[in-house]
VOGU-3710 file (C-alpha; in Angstrom, 3 decimals, decimal comma):
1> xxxxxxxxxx> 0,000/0,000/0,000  2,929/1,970/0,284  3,657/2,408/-3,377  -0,072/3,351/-3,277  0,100/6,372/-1,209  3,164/7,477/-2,802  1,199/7,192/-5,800  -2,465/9,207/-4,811  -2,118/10,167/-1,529  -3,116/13,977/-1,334
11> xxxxxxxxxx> -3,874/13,809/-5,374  -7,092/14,926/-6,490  -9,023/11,751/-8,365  -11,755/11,730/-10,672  -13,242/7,839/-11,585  -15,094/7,858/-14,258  -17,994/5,471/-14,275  -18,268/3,829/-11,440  -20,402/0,923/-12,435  -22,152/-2,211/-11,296
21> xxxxxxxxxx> -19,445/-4,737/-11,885  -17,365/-4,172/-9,210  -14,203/-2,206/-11,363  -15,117/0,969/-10,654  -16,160/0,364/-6,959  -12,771/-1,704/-6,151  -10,906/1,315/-8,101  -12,820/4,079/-6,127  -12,068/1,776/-2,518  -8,447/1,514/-3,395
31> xxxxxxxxxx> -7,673/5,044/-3,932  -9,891/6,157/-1,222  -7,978/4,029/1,039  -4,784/5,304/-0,809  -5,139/8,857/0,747  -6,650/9,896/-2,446  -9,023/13,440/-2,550  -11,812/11,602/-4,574  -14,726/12,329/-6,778  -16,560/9,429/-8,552
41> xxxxxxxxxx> -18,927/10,223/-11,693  -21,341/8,140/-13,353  -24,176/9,169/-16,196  -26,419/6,760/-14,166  -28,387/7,983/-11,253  -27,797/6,597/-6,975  -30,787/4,316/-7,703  -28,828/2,488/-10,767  -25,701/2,508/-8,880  -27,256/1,243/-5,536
51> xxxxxxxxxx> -25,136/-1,883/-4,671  -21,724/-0,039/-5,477  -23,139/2,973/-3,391  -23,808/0,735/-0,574  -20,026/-0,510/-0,412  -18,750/3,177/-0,907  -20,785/4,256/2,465  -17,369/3,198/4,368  -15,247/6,160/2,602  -17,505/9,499/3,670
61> xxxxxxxxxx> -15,000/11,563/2,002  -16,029/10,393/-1,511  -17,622/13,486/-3,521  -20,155/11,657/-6,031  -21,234/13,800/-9,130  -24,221/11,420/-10,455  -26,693/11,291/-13,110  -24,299/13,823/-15,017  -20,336/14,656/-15,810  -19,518/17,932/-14,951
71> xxxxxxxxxx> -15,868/19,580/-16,373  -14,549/20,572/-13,131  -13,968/17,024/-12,338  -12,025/16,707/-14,953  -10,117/20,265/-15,340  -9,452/19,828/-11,888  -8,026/16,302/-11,584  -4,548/15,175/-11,343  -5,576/11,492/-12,664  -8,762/9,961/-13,892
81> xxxxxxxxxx> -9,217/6,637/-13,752  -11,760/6,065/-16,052  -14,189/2,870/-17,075  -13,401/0,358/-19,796  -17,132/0,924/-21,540  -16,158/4,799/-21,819  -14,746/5,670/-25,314  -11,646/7,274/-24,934  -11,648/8,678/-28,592  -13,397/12,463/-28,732
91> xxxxxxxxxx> -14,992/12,488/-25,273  -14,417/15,701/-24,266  -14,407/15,318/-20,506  -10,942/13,076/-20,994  -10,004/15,595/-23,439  -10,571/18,204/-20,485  -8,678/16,347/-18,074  -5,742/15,864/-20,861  -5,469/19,704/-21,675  -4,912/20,360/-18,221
101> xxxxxxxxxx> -2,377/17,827/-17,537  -3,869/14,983/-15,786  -2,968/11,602/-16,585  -5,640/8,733/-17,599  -5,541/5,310/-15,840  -7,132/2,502/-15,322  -7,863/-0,313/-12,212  -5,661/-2,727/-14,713  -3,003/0,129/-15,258  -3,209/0,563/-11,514
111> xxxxxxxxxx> -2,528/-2,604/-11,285  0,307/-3,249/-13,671  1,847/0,359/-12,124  1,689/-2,113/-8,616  2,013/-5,191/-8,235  5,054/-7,775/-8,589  3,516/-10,822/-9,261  4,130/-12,646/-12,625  1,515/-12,147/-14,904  -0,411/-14,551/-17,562
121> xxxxxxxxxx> -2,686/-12,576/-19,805  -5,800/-13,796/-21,749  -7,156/-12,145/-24,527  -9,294/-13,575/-28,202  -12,709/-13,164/-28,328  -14,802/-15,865/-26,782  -13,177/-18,233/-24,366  -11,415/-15,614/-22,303  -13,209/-16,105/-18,831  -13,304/-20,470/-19,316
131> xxxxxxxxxx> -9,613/-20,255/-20,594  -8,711/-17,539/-17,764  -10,370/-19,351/-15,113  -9,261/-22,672/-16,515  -5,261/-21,349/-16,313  -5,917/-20,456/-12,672  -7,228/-23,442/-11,764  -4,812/-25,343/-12,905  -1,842/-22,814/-11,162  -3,512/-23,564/-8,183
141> xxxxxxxxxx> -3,840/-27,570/-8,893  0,098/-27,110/-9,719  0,392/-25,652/-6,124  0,738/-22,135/-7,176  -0,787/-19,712/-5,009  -2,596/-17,808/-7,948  -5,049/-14,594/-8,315  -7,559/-13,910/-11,332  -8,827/-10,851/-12,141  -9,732/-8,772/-15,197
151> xxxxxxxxxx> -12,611/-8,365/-17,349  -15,422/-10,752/-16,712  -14,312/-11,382/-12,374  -12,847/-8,608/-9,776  -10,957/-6,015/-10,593  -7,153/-7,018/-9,765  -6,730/-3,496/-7,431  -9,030/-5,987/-4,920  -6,118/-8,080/-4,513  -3,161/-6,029/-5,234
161> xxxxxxxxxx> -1,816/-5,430/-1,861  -1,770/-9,656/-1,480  0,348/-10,028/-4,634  4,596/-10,799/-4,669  6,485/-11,967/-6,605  5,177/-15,658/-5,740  1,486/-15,471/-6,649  1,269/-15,802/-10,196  -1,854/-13,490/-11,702  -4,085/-14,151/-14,567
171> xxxxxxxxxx> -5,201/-11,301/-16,059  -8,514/-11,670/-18,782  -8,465/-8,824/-20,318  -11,373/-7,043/-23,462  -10,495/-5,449/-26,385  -11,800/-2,223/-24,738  -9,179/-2,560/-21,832  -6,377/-3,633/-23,906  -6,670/-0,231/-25,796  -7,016/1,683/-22,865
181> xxxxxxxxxx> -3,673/0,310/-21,720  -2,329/1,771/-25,151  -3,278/5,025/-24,258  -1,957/4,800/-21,076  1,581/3,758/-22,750  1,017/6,759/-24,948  1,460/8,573/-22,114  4,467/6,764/-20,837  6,162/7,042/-23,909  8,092/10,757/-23,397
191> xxxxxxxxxx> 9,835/8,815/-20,132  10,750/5,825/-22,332  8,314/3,019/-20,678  8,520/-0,201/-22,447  4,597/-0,515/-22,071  3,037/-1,707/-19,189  1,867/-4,883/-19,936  3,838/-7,891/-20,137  2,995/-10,880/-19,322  5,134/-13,843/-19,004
201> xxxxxxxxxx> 2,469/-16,326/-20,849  -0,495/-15,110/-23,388  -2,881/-17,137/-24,573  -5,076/-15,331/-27,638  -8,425/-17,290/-28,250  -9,852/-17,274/-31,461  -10,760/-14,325/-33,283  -14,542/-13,639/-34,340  -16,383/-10,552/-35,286  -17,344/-9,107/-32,004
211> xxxxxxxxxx> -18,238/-5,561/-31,497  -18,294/-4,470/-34,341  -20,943/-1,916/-33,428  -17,953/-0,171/-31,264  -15,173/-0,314/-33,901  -15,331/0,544/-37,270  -13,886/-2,227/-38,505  -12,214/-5,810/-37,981  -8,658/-3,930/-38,181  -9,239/-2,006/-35,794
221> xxxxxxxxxx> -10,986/-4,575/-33,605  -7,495/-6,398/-33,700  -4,982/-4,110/-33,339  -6,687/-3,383/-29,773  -6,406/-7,435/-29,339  -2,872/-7,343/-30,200  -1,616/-4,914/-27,323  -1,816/-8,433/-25,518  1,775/-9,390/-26,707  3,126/-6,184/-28,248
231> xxxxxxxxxx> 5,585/-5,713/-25,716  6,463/-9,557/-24,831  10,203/-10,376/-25,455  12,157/-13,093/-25,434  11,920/-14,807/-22,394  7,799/-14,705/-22,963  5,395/-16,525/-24,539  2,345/-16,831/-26,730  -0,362/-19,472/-27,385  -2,035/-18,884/-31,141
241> xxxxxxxxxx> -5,081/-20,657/-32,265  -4,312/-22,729/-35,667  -7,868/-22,817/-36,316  -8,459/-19,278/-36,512  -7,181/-17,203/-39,965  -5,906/-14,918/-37,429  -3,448/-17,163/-35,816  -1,162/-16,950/-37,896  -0,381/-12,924/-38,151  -0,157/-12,694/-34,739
251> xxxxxxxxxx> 2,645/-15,395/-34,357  4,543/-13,919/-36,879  4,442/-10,505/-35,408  5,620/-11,966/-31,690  8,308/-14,407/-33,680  9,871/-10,637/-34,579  10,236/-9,804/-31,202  11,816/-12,902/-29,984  8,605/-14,108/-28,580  8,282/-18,510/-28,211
261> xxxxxxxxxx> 4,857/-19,395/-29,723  2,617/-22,204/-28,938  -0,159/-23,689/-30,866  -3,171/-24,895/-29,923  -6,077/-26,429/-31,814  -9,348/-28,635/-31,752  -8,039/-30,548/-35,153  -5,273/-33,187/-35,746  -1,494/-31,757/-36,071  -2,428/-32,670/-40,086
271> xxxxxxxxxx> -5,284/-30,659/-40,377  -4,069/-27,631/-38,210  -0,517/-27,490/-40,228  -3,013/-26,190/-43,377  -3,023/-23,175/-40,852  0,703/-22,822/-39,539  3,548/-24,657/-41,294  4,291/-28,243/-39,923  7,758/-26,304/-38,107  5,914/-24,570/-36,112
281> xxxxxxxxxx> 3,665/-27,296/-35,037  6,619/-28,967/-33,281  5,667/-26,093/-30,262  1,931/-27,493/-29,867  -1,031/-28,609/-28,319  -3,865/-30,965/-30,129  -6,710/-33,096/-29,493  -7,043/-36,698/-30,734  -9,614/-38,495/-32,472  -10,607/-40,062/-29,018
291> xxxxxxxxxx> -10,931/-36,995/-27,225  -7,305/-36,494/-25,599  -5,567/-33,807/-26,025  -1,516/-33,861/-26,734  1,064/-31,550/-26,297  5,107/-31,128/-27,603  6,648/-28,957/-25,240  9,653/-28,503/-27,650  11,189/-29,342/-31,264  12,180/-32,883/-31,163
301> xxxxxxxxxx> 10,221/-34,308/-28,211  7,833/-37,086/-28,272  4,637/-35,845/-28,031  2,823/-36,341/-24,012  -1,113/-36,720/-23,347  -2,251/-33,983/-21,527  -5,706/-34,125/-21,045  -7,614/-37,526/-20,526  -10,567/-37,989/-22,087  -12,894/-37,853/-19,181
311> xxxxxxxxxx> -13,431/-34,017/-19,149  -16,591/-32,857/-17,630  -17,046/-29,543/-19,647  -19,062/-30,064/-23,245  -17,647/-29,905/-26,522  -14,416/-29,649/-28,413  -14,384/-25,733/-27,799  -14,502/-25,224/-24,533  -11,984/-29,006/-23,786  -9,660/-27,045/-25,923
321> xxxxxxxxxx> -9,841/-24,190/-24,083  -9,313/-25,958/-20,783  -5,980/-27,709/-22,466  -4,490/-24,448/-23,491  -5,048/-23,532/-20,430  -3,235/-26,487/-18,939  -0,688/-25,926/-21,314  0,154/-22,401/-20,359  -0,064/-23,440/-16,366  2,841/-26,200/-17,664
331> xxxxxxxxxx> 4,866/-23,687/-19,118  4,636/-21,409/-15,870  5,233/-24,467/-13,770  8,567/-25,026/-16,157  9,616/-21,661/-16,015  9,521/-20,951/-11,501  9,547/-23,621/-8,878  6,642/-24,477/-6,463  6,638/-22,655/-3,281  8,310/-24,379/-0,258
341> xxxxxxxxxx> 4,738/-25,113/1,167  3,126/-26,747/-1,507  1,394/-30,050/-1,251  0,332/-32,154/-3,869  -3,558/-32,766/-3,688  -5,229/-35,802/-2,538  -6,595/-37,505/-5,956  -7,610/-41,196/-3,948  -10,835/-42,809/-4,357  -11,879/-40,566/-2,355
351> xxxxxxxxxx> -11,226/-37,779/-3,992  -12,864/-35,745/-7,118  -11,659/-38,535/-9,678  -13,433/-41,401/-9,389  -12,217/-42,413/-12,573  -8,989/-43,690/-10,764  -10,973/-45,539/-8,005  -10,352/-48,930/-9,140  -6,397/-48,321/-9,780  -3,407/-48,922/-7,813
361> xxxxxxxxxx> -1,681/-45,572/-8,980  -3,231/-43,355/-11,965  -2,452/-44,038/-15,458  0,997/-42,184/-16,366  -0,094/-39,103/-19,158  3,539/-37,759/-18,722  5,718/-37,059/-21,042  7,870/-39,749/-22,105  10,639/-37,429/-22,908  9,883/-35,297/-20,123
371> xxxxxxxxxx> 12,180/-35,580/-16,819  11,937/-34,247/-13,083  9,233/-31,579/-12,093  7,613/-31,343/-15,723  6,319/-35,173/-15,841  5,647/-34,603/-12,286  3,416/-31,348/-13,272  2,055/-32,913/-16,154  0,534/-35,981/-14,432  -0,494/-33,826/-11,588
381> xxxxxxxxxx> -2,662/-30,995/-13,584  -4,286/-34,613/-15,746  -5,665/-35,957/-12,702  -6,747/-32,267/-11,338  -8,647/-31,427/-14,518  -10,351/-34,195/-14,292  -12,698/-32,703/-11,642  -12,804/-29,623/-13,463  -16,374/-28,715/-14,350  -16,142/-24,977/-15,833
391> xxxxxxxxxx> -17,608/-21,674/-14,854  -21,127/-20,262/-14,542  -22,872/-18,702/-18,003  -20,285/-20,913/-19,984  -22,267/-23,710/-21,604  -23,158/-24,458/-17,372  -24,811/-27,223/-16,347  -27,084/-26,563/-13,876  -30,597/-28,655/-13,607  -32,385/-31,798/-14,242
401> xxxxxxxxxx> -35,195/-32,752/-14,583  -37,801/-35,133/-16,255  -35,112/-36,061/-18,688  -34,724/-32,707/-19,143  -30,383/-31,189/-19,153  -30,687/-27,530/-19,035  -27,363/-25,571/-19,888  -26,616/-21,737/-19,705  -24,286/-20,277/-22,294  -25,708/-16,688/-21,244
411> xxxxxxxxxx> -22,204/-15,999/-22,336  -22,835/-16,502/-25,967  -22,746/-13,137/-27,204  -21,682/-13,612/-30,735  -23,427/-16,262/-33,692  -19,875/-18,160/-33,716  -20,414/-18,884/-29,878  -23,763/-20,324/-30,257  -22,582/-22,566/-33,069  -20,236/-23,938/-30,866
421> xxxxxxxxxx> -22,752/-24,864/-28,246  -24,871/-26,633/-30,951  -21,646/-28,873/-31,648  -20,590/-29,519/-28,405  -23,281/-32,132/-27,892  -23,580/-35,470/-29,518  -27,712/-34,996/-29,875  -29,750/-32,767/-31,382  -30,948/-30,416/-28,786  -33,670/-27,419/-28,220
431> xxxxxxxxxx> -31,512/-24,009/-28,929  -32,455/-20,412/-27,550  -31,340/-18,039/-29,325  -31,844/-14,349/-29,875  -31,263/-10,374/-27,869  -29,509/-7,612/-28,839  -27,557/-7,000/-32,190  -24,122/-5,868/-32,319  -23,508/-5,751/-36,025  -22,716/-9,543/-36,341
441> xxxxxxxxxx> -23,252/-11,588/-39,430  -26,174/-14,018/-38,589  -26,542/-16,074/-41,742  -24,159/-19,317/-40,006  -26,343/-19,419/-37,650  -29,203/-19,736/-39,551  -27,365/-22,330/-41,511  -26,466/-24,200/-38,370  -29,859/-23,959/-36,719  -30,922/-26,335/-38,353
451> xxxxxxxxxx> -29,272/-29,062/-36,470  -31,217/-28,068/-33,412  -34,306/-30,295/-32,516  -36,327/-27,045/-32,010  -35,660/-23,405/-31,865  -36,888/-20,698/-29,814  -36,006/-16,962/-30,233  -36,275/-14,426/-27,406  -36,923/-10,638/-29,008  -34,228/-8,350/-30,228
461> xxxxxxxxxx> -32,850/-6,666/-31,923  -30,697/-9,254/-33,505  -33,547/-11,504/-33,281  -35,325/-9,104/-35,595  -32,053/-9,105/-38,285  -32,052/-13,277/-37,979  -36,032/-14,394/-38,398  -35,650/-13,759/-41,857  -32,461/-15,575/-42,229  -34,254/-18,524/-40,881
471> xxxxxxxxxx> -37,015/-18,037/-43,447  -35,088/-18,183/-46,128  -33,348/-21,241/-44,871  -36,241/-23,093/-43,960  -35,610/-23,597/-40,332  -38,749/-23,273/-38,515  -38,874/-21,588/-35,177  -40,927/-20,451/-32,125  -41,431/-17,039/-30,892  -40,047/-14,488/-31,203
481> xxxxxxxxxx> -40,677/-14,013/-27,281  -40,621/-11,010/-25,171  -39,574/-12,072/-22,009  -37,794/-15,718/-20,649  -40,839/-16,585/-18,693  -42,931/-16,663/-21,027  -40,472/-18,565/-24,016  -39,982/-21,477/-21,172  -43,553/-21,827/-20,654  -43,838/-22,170/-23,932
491> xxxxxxxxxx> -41,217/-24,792/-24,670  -43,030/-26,925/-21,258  -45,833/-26,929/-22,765  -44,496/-27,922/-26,251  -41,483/-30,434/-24,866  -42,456/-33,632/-24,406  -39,723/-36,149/-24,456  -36,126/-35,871/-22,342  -33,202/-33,976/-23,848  -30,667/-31,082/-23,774
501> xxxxxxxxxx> -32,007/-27,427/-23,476  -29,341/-24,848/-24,425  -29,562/-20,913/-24,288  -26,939/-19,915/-26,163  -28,339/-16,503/-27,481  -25,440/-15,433/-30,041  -26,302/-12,077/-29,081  -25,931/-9,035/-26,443  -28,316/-8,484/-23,750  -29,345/-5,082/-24,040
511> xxxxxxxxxx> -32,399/-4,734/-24,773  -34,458/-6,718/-21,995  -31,168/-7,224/-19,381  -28,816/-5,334/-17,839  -26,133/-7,717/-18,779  -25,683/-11,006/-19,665  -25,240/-12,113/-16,130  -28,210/-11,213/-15,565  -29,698/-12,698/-18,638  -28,106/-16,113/-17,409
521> xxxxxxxxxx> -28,867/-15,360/-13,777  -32,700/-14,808/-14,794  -32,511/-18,313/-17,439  -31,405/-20,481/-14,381  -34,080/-19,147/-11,736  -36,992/-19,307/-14,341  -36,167/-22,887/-15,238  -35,911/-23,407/-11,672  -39,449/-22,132/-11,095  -41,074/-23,541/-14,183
531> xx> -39,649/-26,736/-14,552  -40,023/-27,683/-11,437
//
């Protein structure tokens, strides 16, 4: 906290936006307790902002300008720390603040500005928050004492002061954040700074046409993505997709800079090296026609399983996320040693993996090549992911009944994602789609909706921009609806035999939820109360 006070203490700090999420709240906490002579701002009124207000009635000596921005706060500020969803570009209160010599942060800045812990840094475009919280689980399966923080969890400033140079910390982090941290390193620039973000191990998830409401274009969209590894050197490294056209670019930009590169992908080494030259595949990760997933930590080495098959998330997209994840929580593991008081977990019969109930000692997925710690780390994390069973509004499964499987994929905010729900399951299941457009291209999805058994659309926006697309390709729906409650007791009524219900909505939230937390929140308790 010292380096915190040194930093704000007696300054005069404006946070702009201070949100529901918890980033501007943790931000406004931090510097309050920092010394800090704060104002927060927000466009929304108290009654909006009520649960962050509530938390903020500890500091009395916040100012709160609500409902409004007013100049002063700006013009008057030595730093603003302002929100991810604000546009930095032509927004004249930032501009205000600029001209008169403040400087522009952020809680990940903040962060970065504080804290010696190691970072790993996720970025891509779907994945980030299963392949984030994937990597952490399996640093802390590995014995590694880890934090996660970023876009979709707590703001890191909440656990700053706990960090050292022993807790690794995974950092997810948007597009939108990612090109605040840009600006930031503008600023930095006239005293030389290298750029602020650096992370030891990247991983970059595949690449799909997301906000493009925001940007102007795809170009754009990317070079934001691409502040991920910009400033990684040598001793760094970064996992690229081989399924995604994007892959490539970004490995050859890294390669320039010294930077190791790892692949990963959902297809045989064969099909991916179409992608990425077969060289390159020597550094990979890959998933086998029986539902393992291999890795070759180096050129030359025999390839190691990595992943057994018995995986509890669904579908090829979201296992492969998990193994990258593994893979990257390998390469950590390879790179510092365990802390002196780490104890291996407790994987008996037990224990969370059954699987191994009936075996002396667990089948060996090390590394044949592999000697010392790393086969020891290796067959460790195997076992540990084992009992793995993702994270909420990710393809979640969360109730039964009368041979009914409901999953939330609230998550699913772009057509690609809900695609990749319909093929993660072996059967044909009933698909919810539908909410708030974002300038997508919706025509897969009408394509692929026709694998589903039945489809029902909840109203939007996007919904509006995708009925006809499912005219035209004959794929017959229900709805649109204008609220969940009534969709599900529609589909009750309607469903008569078991099988898998999926709400995958390809599609912001917008329009009828706050977010799409909420969205998923409100799927799970309607179910609840409907089906029950």
């Amino acid at each position: 906290m010292e380096q915190a006070r040194a930093l704000l203490q007696g300054k005069t700090v404006t946070i702009m936006g201070l949100g529901v999420h918890g980033g501007g709240c943790a931000a406004a906490c931090f510097c309050a307790e920092a010394g800090a002579r704060l104002t927060v701002t927000d466009l929304r009124n108290a009654d909006a902002l009520t649960p962050s207000l509530k938390r903020l009635r500890a500091y009395p000596s916040i100012r709160f300008t609500l409902g409004e921005h007013r100049l002063e706060d700006f013009e008057n500020a030595h730093v603003v720390i302002k929100n991810p969803i604000v546009k930095g570009a032509h927004n004249i209160y930032l501009s205000a603040a600029q001209r008169a010599g403040a400087r522009i942060e952020t809680d990940i800045s903040l962060f970065l500005r504080l804290s010696p812990a190691p970072l790993l840094a996720v970025s891509g475009s779907k994945g980030k928050s299963s392949t984030a919280s994937a990597l952490c689980y399996s640093l802390h399966a590995l014995g590694f004492p880890a934090f996660l923080g970023g876009n979709s969890t707590v703001s890191p400033l909440e656990f700053v002061r706990h960090t050292t140079p022993a807790t690794p910390v995974v950092l997810e982090l948007s597009s939108w954040q990612l090109a605040d941290l840009r600006a930031v390193d503008a600023q930095d620039h006239t005293v030389h700074h290298a750029g602020l973000l650096r992370p030891e191990i990247a991983i970059m998830t595949p690449i799909m046409a997301d906000h493009q409401n925001w940007y102007a274009d795809m170009e754009s969209y990317v070079a934001d993505k691409q502040v991920l590894y910009a400033h990684q050197g040598t001793h760094d490294t970064l996992l690229c997709s081989a399924d995604d056209g994007w892959g490539p670019r970004f490995a050859c930009e890294a390669q320039k800079n010294g930077v190791r590169v790892f692949w990963y992908t959902t297809q045989s080494p064969e099909t991916a090296c179409r992608v990425c030259t077969p060289r390159l595949m020597e550094r990979a990760l890959w998933r086998a026609t029986d539902g393992t997933y291999w890795a070759r930590f180096a050129e030359g080495d025999r390839a190691c399983m990595l992943i057994p098959p018995q995986l509890h998330v669904p579908g090829r997209v979201l296992q492969t996320q998990v193994a990258s994840a593994a893979l990257a929580a390998l390469l950590f593991a390879q790179r510092h040693s365990l802390p002196p008081s780490f104890c291996p977990p407790c994987f008996c019969a037990h224990s969370h993996s059954p699987a191994y109930a009936n075996h002396a000692s667990p089948p060996d997925y090390a590394c044949p090549s592999a000697h010392g710690p790393l086969q020891e780390h290796t067959r460790r994390l195997a076992q540990a992911l084992e009992s793995y069973t993702g994270i909420e509004h990710r393809l979640e499964f969360f109730y039964e009944k009368g041979g009914l499987r409901f999953y939330n994929d609230s998550a699913s905010t772009v057509p690609e994602a809900t695609i990749a729900a319909l093929e993660a399951f072996d059967e044909s299941v009933v698909l919810i789609v539908g909410g708030t457009d974002k300038n997508a291209d919706y025509q897969p999805l009408a394509q692929a909706a026709a694998k589903a058994h039945a489809l029902y659309l909840l109203a939007g926006s996007a919904t509006a921009r995708l009925q006809p697309l499912l005219h035209a390709a004959q794929v017959p729906f229900y709805g649109p609806f204008t609220s969940l409650e009534v969709l599900l007791q529609d589909l009750r009524a309607r469903q008569k035999s078991p099988g898998v219900i999926v709400f995958s909505p390809g599609a912001a939230s917008f329009e009828l939820f706050a977010h799409e937390f909420e969205r998923g929140t409100t799927f799970k308790s309607q179910v609840r109360i409907i089906f029950e």
